[in-house]
C-alpha positions as semicolon CSV with decimal commas, in nm:
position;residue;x (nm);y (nm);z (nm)
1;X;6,971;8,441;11,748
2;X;7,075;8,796;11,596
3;X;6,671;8,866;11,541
4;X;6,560;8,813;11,898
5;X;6,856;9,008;12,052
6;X;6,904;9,303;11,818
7;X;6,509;9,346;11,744
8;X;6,434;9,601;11,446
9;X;6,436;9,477;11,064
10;X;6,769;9,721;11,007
11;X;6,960;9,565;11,253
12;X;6,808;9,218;11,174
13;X;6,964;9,278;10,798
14;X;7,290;9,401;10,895
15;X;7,354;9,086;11,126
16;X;7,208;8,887;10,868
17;X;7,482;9,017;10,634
18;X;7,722;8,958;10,868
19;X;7,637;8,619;10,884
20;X;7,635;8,555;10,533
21;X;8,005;8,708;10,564
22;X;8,103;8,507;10,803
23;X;8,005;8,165;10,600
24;X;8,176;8,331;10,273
25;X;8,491;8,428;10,524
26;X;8,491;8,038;10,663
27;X;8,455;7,913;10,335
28;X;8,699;8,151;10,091
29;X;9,013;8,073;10,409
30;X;9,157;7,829;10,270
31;X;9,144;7,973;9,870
32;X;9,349;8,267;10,075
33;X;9,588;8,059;10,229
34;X;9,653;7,859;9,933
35;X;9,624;8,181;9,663
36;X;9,903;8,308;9,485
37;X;10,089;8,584;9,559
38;X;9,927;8,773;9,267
39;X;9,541;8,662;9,375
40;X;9,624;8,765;9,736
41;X;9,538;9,150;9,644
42;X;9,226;9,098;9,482
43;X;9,112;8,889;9,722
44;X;9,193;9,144;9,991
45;X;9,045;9,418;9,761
46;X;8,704;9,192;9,742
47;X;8,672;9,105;10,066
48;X;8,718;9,475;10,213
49;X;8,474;9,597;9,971
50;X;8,258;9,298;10,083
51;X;8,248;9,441;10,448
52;X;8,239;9,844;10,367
53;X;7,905;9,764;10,139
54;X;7,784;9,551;10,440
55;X;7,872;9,890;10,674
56;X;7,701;10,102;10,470
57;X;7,379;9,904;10,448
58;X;7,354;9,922;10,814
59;X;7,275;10,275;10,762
60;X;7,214;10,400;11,131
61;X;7,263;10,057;11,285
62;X;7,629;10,064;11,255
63;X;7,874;10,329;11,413
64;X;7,983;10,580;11,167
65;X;8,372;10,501;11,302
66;X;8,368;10,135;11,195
67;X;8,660;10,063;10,937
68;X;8,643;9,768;10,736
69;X;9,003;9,675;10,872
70;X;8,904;9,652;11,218
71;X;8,566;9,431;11,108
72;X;8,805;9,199;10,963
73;X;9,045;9,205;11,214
74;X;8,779;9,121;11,496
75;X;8,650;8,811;11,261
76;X;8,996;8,667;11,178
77;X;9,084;8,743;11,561
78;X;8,785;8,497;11,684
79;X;8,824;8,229;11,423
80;X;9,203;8,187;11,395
81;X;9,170;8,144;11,802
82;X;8,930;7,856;11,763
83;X;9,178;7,683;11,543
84;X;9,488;7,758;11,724
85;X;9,336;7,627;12,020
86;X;9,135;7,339;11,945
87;X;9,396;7,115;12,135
88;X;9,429;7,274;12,455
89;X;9,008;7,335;12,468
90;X;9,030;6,982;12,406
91;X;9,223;6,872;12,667
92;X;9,154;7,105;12,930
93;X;8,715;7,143;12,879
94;X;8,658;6,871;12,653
95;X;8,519;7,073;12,381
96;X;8,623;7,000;11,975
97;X;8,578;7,360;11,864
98;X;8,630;7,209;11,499
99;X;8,312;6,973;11,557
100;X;8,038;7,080;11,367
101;X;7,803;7,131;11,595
102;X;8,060;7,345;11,814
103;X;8,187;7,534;11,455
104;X;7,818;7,645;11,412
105;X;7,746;7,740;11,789
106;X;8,074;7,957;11,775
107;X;8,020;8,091;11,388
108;X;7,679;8,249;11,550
109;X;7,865;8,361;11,887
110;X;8,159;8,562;11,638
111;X;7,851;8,688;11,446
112;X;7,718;8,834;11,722
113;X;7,996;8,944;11,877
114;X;8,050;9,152;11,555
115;X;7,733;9,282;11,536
116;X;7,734;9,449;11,947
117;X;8,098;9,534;11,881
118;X;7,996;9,780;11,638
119;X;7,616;9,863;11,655
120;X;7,523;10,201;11,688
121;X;7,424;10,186;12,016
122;X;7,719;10,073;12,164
123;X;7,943;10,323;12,279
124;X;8,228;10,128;12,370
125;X;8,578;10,315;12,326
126;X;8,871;10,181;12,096
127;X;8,607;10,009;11,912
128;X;8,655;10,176;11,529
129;X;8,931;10,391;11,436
């Protein structure tokens, strides 16, 4: 999906980056939630460092004002909401966003919601610090 609506082999490797984030994000949540409070730093440390290398290999393809913070905060944002509201999806549209088939429809709609948020090309203030 990111190939066909980014076009260009940079962008295609940054979003294919972020996707392989967002798989390592979805599967390291719940060593983070269970972690000690010692572990809790490095994994913060790792996972930060994680997203500025991703940033940087973007080169041109990602805004220069992107913080790794505000990466993580937009990815945590969209995921913790599909959990939180699994129920009242459920009840109100009849959709299981913890199905599989609806975890990797939305896992590809975060990654490229990531990837527009802060391409190069999109000018969109607030976006960045």
């Amino acid at each position: 999906a990111f190939g066909v609506a980014l076009g260009g082999e940079a962008r295609q490797r940054v979003a294919g980056a972020v996707r392989a984030r967002l798989r390592q994000e979805l599967a390291q949540t719940s060593e983070g939630v269970g972690a000690t409070a010692e572990r809790r730093p490095v994994l913060t440390r790792t996972r930060f460092a994680l997203i500025a290398e991703i940033l940087e290999a973007g080169g041109g393809t990602v805004r220069a004002d992107v913080d790794p913070v505000d990466v993580q905060f937009l990815v945590n944002s969209l995921s913790f909401f599909r959990i939180a509201n699994q129920h009242t999806f459920g009840i109100l549209y009849g959709r299981h966003l913890t199905s599989p088939a609806e975890h990797d429809r939305l896992r590809t709609m975060i990654g490229d919601a990531v990837v527009r948020t802060f391409a190069a090309d999109n000018p969109a203030p607030g976006c960045g610090t």
